[in-house]
mmCIF file as Biopython writes it, N, C-alpha, C and O atoms, coordinates in Angstrom:
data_model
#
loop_
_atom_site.group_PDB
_atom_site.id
_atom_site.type_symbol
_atom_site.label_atom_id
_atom_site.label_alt_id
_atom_site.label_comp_id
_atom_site.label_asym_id
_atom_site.label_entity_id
_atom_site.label_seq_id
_atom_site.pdbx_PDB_ins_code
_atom_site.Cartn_x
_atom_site.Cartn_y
_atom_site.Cartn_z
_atom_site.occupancy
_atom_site.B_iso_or_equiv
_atom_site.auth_seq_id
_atom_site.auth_asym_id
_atom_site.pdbx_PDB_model_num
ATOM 1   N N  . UNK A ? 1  ? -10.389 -12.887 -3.100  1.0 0.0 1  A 1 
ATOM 2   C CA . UNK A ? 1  ? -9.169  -12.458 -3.757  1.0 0.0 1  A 1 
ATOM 3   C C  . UNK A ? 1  ? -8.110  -13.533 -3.539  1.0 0.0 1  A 1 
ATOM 4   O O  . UNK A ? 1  ? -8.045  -14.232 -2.527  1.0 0.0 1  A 1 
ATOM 5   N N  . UNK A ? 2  ? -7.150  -13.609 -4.755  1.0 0.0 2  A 1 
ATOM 6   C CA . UNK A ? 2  ? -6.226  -14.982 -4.739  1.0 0.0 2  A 1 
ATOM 7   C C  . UNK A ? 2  ? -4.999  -14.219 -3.728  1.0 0.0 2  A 1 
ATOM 8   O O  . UNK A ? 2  ? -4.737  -13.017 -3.771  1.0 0.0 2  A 1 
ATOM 9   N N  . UNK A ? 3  ? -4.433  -15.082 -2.959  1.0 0.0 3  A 1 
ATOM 10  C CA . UNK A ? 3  ? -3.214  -14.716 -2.139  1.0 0.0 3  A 1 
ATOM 11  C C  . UNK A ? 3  ? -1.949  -15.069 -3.741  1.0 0.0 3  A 1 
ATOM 12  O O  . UNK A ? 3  ? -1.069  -14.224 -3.902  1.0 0.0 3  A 1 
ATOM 13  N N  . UNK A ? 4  ? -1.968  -15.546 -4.139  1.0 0.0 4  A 1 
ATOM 14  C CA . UNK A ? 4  ? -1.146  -15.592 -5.133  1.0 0.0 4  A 1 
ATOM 15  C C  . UNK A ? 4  ? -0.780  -14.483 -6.416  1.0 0.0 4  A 1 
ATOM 16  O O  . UNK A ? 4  ? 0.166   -14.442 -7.203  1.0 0.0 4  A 1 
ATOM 17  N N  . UNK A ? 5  ? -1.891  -13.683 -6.251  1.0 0.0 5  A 1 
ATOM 18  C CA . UNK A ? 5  ? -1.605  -12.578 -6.922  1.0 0.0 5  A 1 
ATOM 19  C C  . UNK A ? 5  ? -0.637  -11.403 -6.455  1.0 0.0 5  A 1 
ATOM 20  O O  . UNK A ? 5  ? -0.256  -10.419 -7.089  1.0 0.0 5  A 1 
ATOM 21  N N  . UNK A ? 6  ? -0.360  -11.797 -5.174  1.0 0.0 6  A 1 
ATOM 22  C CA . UNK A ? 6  ? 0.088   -10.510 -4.018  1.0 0.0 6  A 1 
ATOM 23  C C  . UNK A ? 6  ? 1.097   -11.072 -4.141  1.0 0.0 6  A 1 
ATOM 24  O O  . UNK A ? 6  ? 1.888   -10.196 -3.791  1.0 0.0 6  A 1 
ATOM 25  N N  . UNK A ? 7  ? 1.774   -12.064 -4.431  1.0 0.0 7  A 1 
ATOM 26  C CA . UNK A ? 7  ? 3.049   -12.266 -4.264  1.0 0.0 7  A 1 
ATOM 27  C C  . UNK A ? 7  ? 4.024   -11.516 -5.256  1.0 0.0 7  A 1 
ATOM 28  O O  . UNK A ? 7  ? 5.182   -11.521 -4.839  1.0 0.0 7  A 1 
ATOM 29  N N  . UNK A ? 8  ? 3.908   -11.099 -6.039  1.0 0.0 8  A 1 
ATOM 30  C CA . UNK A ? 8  ? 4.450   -10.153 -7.052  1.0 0.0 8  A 1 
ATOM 31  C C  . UNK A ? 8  ? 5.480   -9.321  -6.409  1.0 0.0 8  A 1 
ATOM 32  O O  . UNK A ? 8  ? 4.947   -8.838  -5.410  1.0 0.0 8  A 1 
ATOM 33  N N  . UNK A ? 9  ? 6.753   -8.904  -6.507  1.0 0.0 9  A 1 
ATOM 34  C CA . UNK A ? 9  ? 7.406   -7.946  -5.475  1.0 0.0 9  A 1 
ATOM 35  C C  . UNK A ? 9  ? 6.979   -6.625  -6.562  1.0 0.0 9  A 1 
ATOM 36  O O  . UNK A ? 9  ? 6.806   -6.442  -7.767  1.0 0.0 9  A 1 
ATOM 37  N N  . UNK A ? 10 ? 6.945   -5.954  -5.429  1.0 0.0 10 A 1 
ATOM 38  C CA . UNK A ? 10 ? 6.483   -4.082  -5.325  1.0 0.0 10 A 1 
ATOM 39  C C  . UNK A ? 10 ? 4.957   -4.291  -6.296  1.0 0.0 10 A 1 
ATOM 40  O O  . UNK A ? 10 ? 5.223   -4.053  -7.474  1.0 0.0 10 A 1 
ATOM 41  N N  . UNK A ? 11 ? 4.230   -4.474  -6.204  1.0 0.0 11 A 1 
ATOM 42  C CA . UNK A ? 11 ? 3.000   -4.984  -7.011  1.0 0.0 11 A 1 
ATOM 43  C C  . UNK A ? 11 ? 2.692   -3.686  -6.155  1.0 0.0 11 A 1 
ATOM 44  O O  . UNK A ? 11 ? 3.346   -3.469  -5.135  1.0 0.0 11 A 1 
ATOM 45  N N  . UNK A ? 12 ? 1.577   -2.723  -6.623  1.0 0.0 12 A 1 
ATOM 46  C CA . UNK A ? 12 ? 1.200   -1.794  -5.816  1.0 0.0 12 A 1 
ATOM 47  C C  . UNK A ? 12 ? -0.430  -2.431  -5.686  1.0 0.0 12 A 1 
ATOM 48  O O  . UNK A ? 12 ? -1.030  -3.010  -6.592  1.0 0.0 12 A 1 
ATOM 49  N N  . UNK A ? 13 ? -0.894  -2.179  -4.450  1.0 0.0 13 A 1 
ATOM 50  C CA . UNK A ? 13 ? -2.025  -2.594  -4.082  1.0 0.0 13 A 1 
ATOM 51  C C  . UNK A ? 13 ? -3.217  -1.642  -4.608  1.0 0.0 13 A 1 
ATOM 52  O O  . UNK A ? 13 ? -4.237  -2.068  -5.149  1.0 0.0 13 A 1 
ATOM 53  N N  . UNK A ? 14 ? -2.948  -0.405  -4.384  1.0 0.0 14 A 1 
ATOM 54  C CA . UNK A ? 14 ? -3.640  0.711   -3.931  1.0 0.0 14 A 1 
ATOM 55  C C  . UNK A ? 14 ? -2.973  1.823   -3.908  1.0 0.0 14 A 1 
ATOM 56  O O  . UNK A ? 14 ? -2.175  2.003   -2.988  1.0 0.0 14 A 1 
ATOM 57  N N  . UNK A ? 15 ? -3.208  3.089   -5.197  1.0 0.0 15 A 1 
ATOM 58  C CA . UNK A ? 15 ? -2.432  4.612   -4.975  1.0 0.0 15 A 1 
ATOM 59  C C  . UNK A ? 15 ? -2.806  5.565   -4.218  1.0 0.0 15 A 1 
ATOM 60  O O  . UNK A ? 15 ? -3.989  5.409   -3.916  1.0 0.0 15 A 1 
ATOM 61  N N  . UNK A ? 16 ? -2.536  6.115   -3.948  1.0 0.0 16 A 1 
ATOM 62  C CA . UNK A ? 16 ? -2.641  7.228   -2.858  1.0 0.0 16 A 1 
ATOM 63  C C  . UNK A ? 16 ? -3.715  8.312   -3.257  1.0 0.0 16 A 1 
ATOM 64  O O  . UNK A ? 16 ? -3.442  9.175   -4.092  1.0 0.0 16 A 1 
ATOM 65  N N  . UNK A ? 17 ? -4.891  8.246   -2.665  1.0 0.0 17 A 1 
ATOM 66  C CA . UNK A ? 17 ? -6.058  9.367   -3.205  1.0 0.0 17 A 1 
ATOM 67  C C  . UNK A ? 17 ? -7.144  8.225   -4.097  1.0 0.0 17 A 1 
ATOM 68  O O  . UNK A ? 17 ? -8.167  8.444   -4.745  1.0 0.0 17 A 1 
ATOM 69  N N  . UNK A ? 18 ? -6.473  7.073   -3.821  1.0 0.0 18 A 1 
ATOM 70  C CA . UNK A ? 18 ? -7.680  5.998   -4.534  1.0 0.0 18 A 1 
ATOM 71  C C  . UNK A ? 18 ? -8.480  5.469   -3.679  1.0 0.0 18 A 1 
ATOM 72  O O  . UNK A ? 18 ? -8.696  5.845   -2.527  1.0 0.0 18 A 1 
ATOM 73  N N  . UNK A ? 19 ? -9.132  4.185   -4.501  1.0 0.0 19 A 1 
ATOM 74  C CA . UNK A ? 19 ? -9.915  3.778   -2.729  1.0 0.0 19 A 1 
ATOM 75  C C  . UNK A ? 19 ? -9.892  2.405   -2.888  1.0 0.0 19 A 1 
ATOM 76  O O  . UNK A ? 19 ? -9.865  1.773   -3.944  1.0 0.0 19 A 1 
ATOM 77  N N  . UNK A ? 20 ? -9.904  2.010   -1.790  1.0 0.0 20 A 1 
ATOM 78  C CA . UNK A ? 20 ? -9.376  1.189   -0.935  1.0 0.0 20 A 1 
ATOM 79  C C  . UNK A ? 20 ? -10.560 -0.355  -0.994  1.0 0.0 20 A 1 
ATOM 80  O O  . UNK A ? 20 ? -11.444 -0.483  -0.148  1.0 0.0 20 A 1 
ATOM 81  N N  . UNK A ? 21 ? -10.396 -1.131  -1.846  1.0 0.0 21 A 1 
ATOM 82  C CA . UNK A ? 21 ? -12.358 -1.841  -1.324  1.0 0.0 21 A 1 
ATOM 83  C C  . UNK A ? 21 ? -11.713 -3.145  -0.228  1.0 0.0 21 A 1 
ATOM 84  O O  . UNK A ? 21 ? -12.360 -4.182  -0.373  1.0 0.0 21 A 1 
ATOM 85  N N  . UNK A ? 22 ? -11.040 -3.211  0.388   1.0 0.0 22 A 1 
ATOM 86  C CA . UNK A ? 22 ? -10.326 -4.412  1.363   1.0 0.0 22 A 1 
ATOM 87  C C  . UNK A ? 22 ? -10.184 -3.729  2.475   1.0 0.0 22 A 1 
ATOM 88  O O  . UNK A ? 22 ? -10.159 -2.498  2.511   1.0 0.0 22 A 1 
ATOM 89  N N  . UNK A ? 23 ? -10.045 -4.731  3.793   1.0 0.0 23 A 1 
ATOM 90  C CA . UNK A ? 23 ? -9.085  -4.306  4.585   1.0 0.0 23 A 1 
ATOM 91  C C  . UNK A ? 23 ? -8.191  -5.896  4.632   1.0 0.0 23 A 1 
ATOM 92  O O  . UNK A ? 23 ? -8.747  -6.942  4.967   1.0 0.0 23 A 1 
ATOM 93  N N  . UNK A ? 24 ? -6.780  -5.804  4.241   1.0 0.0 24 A 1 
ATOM 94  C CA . UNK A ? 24 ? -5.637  -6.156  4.085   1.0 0.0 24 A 1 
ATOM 95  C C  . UNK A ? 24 ? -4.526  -6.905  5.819   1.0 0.0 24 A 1 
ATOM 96  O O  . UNK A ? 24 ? -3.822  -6.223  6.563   1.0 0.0 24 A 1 
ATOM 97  N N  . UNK A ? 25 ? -4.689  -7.814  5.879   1.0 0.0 25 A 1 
ATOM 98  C CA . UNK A ? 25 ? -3.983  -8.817  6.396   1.0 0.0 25 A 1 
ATOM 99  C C  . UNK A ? 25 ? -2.506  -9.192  6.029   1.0 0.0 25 A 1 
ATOM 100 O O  . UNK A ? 25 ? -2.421  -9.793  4.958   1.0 0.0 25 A 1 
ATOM 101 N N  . UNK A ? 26 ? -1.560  -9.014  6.555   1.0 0.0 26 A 1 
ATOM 102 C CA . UNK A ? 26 ? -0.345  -10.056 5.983   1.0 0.0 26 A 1 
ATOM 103 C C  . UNK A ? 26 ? -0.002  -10.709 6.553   1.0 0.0 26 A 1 
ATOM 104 O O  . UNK A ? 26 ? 0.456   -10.617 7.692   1.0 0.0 26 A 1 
ATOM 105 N N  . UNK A ? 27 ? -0.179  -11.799 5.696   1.0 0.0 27 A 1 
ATOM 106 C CA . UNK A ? 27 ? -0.298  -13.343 6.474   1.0 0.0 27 A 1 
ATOM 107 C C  . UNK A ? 27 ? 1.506   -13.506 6.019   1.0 0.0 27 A 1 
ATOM 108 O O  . UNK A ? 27 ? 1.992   -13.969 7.051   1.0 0.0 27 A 1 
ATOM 109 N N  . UNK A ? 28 ? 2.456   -13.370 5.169   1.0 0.0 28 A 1 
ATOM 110 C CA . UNK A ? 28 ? 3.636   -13.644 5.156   1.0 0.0 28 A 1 
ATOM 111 C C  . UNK A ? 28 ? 4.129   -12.615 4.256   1.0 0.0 28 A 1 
ATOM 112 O O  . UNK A ? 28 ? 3.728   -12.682 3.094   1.0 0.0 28 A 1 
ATOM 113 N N  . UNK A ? 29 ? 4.930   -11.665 4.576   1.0 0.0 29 A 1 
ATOM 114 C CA . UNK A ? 29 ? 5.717   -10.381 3.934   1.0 0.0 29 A 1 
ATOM 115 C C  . UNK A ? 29 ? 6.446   -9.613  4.013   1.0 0.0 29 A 1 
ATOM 116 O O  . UNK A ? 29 ? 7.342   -9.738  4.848   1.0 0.0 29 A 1 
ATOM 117 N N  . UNK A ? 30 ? 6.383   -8.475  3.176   1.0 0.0 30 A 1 
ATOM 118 C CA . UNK A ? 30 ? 6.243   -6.804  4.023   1.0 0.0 30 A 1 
ATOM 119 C C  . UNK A ? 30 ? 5.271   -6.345  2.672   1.0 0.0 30 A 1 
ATOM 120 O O  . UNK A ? 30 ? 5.141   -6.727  1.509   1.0 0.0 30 A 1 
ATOM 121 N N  . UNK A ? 31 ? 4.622   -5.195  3.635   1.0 0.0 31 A 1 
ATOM 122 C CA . UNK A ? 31 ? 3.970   -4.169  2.250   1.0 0.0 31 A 1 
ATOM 123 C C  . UNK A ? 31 ? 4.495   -2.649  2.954   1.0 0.0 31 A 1 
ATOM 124 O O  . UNK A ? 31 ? 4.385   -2.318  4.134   1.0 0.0 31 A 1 
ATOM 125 N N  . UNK A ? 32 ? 4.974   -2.016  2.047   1.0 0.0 32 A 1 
ATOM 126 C CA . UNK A ? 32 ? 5.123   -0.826  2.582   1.0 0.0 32 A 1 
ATOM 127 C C  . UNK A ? 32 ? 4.238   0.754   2.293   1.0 0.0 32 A 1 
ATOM 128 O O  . UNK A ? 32 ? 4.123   1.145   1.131   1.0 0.0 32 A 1 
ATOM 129 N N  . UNK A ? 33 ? 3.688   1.525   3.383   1.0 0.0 33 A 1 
ATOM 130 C CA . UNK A ? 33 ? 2.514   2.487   2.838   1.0 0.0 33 A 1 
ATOM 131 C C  . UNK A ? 33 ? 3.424   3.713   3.033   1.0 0.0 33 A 1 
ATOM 132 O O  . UNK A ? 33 ? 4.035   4.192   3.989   1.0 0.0 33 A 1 
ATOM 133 N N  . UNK A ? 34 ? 3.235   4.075   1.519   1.0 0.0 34 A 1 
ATOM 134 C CA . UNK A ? 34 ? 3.705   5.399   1.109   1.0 0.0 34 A 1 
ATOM 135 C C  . UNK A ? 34 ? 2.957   6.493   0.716   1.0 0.0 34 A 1 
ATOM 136 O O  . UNK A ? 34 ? 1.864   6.485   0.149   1.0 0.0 34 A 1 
ATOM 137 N N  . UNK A ? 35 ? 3.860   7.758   1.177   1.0 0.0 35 A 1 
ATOM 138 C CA . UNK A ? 35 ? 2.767   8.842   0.533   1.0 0.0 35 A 1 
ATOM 139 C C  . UNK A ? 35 ? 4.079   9.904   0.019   1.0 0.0 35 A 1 
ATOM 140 O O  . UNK A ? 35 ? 5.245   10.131  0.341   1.0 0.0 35 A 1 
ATOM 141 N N  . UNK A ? 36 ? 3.082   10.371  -0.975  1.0 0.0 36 A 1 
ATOM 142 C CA . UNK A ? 36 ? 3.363   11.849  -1.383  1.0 0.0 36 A 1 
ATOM 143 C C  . UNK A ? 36 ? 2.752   12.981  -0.668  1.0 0.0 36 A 1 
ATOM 144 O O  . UNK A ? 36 ? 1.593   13.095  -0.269  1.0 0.0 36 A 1 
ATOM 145 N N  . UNK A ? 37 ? 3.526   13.618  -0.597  1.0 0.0 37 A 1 
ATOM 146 C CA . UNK A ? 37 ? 2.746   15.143  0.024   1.0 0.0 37 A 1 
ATOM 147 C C  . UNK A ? 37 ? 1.987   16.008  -1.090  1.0 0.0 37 A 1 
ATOM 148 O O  . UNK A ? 37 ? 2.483   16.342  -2.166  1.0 0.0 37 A 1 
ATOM 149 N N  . UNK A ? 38 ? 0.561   16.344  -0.596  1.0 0.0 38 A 1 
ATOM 150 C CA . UNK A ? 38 ? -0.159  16.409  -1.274  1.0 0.0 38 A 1 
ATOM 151 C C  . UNK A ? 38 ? 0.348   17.673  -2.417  1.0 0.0 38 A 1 
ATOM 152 O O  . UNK A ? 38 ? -0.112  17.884  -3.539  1.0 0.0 38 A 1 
ATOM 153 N N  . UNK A ? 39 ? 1.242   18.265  -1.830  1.0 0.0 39 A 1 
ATOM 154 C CA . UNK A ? 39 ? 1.359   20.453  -2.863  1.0 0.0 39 A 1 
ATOM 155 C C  . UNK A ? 39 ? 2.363   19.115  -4.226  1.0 0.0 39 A 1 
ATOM 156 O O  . UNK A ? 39 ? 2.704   19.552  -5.325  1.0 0.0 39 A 1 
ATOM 157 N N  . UNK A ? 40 ? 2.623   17.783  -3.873  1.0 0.0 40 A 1 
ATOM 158 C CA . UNK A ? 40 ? 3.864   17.087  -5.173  1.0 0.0 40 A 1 
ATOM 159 C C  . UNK A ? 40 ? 3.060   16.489  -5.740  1.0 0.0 40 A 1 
ATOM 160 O O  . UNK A ? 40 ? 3.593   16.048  -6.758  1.0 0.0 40 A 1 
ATOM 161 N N  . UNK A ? 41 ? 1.777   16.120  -5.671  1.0 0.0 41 A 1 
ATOM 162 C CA . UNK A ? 41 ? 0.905   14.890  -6.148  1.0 0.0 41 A 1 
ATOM 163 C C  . UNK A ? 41 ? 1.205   14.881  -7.891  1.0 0.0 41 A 1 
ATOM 164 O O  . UNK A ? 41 ? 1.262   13.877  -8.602  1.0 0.0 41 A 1 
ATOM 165 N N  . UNK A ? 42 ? 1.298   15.693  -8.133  1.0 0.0 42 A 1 
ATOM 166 C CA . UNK A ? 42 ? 1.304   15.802  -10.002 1.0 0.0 42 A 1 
ATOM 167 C C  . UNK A ? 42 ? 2.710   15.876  -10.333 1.0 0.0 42 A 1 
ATOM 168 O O  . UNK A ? 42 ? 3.008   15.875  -11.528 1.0 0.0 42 A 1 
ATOM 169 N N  . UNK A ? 43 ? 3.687   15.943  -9.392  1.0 0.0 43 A 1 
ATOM 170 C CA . UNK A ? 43 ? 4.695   15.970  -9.808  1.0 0.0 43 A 1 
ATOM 171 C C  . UNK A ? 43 ? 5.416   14.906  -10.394 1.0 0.0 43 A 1 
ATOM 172 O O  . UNK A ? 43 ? 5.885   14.285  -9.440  1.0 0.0 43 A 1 
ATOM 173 N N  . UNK A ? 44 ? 5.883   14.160  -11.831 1.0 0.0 44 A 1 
ATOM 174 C CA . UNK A ? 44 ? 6.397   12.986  -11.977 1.0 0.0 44 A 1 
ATOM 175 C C  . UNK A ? 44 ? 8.202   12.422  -11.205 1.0 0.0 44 A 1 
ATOM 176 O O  . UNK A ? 44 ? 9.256   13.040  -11.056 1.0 0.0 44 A 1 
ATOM 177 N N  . UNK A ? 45 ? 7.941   11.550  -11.013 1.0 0.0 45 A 1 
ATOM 178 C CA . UNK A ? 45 ? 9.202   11.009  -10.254 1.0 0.0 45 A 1 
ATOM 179 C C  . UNK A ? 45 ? 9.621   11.491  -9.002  1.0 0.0 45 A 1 
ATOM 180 O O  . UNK A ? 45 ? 10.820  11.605  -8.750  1.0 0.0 45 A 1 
ATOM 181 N N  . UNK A ? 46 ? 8.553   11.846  -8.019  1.0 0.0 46 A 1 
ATOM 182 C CA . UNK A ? 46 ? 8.546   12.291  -6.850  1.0 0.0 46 A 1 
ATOM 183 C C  . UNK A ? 46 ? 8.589   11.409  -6.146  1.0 0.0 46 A 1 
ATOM 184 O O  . UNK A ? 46 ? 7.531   10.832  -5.894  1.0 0.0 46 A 1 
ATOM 185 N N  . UNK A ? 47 ? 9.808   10.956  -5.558  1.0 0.0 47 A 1 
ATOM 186 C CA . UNK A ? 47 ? 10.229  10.078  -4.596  1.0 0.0 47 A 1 
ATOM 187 C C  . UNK A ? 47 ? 9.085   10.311  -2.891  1.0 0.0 47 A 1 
ATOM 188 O O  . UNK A ? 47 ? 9.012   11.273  -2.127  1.0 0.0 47 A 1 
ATOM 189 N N  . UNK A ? 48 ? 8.464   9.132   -2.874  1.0 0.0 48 A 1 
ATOM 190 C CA . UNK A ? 48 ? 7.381   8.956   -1.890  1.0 0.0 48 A 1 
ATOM 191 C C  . UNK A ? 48 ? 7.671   8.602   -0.133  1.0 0.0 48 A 1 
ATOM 192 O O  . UNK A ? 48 ? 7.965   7.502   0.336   1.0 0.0 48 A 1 
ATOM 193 N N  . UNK A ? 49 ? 7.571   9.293   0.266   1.0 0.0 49 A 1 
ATOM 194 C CA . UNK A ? 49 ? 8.194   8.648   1.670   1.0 0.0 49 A 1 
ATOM 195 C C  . UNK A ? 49 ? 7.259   7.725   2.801   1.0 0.0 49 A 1 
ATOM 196 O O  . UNK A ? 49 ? 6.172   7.962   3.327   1.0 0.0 49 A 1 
ATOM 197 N N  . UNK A ? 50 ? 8.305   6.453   2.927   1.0 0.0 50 A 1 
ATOM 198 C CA . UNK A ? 50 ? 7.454   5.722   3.475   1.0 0.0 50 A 1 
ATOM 199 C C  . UNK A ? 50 ? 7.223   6.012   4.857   1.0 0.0 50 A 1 
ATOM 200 O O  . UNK A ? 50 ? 8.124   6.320   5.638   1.0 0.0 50 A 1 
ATOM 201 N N  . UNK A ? 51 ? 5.325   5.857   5.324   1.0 0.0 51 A 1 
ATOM 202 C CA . UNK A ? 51 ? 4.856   6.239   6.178   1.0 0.0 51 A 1 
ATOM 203 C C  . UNK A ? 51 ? 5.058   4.719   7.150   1.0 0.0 51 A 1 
ATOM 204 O O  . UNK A ? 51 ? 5.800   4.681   8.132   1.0 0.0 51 A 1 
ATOM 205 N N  . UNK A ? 52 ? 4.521   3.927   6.824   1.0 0.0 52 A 1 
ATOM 206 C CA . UNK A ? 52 ? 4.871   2.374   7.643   1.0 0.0 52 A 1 
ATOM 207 C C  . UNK A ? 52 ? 4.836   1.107   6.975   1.0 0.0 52 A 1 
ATOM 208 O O  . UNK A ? 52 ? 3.889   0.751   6.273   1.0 0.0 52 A 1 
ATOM 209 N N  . UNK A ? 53 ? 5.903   0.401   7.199   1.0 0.0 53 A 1 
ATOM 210 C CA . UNK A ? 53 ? 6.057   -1.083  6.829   1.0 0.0 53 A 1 
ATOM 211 C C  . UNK A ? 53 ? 5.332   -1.900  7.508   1.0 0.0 53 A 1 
ATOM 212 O O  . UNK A ? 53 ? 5.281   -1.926  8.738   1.0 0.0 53 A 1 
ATOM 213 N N  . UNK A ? 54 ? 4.760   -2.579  6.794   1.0 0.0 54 A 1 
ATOM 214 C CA . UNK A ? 54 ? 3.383   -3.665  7.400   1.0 0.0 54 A 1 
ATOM 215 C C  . UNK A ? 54 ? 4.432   -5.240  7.593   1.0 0.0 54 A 1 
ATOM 216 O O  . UNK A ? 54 ? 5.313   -5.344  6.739   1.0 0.0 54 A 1 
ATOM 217 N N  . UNK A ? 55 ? 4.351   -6.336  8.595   1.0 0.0 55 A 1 
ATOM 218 C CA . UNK A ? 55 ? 5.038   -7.238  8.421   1.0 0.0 55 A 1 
ATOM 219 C C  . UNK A ? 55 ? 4.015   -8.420  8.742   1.0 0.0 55 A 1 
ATOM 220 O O  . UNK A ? 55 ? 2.800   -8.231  8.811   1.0 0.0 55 A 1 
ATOM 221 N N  . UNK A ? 56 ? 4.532   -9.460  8.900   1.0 0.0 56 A 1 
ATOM 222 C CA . UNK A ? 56 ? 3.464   -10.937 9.030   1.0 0.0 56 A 1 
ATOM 223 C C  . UNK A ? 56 ? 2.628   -10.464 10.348  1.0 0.0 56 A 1 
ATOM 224 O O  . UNK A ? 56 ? 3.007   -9.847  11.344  1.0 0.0 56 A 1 
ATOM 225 N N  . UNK A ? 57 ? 1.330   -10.990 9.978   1.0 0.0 57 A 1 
ATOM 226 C CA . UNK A ? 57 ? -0.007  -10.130 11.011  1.0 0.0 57 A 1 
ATOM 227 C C  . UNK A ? 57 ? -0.298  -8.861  11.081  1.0 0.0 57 A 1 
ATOM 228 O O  . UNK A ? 57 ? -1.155  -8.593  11.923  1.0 0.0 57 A 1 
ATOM 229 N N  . UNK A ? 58 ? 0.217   -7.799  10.351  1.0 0.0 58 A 1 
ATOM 230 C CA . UNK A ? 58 ? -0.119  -6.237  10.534  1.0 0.0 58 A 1 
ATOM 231 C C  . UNK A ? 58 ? -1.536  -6.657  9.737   1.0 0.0 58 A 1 
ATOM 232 O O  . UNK A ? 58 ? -1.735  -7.767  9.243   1.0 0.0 58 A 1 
ATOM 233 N N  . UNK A ? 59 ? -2.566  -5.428  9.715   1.0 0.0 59 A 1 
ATOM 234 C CA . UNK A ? 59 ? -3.227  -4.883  9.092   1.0 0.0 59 A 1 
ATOM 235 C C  . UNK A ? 59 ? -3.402  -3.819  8.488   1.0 0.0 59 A 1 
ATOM 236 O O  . UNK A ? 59 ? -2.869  -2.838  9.005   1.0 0.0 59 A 1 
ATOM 237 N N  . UNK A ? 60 ? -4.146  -3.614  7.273   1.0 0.0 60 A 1 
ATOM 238 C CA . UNK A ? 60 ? -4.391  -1.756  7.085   1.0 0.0 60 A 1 
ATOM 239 C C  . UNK A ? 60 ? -5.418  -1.888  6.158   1.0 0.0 60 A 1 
ATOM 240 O O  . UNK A ? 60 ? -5.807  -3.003  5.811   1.0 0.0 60 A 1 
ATOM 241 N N  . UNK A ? 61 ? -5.957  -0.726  5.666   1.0 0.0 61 A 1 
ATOM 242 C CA . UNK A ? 61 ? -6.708  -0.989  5.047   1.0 0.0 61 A 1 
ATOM 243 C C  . UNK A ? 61 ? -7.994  -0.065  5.647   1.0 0.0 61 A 1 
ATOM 244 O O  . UNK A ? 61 ? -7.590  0.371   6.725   1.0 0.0 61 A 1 
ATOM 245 N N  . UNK A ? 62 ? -9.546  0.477   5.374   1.0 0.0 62 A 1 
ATOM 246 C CA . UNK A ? 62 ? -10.424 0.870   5.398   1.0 0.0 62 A 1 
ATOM 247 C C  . UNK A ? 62 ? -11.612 0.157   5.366   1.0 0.0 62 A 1 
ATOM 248 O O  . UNK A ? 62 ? -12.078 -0.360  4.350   1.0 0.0 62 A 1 
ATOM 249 N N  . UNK A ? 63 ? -12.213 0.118   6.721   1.0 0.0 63 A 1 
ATOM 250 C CA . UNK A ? 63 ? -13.645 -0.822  6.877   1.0 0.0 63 A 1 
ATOM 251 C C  . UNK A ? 63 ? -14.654 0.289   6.355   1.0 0.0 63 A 1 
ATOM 252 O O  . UNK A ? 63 ? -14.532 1.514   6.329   1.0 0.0 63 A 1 
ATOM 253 N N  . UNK A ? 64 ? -15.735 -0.577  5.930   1.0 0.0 64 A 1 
ATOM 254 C CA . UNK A ? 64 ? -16.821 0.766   5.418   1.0 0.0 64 A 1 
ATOM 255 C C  . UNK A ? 64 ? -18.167 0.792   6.297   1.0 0.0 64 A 1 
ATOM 256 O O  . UNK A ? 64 ? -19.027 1.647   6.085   1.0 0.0 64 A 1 
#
């Protein structure tokens, strides 16, 4: 995967209830992981609350 594609600001990586095929490094950033609570999932314009800001060296992501 190109590191140049990620540079995009708010580019979403990955939605919530999708899946995941990486586990994710930041080598220079922030990414921030948000969720909806699940009873709002269908709700449109449901402001998402962020669970944690990732910064240079965090990880996240799902090993298989």
């Amino acid at each position: 995967m190109e590191v140049d594609q990620w540079k995009e600001p708010n580019k979403v990586i990955f939605r919530q209830g999708g899946h995941s095929d990486y586990y994710y490094v930041i080598l220079k950033g922030t990414v921030k992981i948000e969720q909806i609570s699940d009873s709002f999932l269908n709700v449109k314009d449901m402001t998402p609350v962020v669970k944690r800001t990732c910064y240079d060296g965090d990880q996240f992501g799902a090993l298989s």
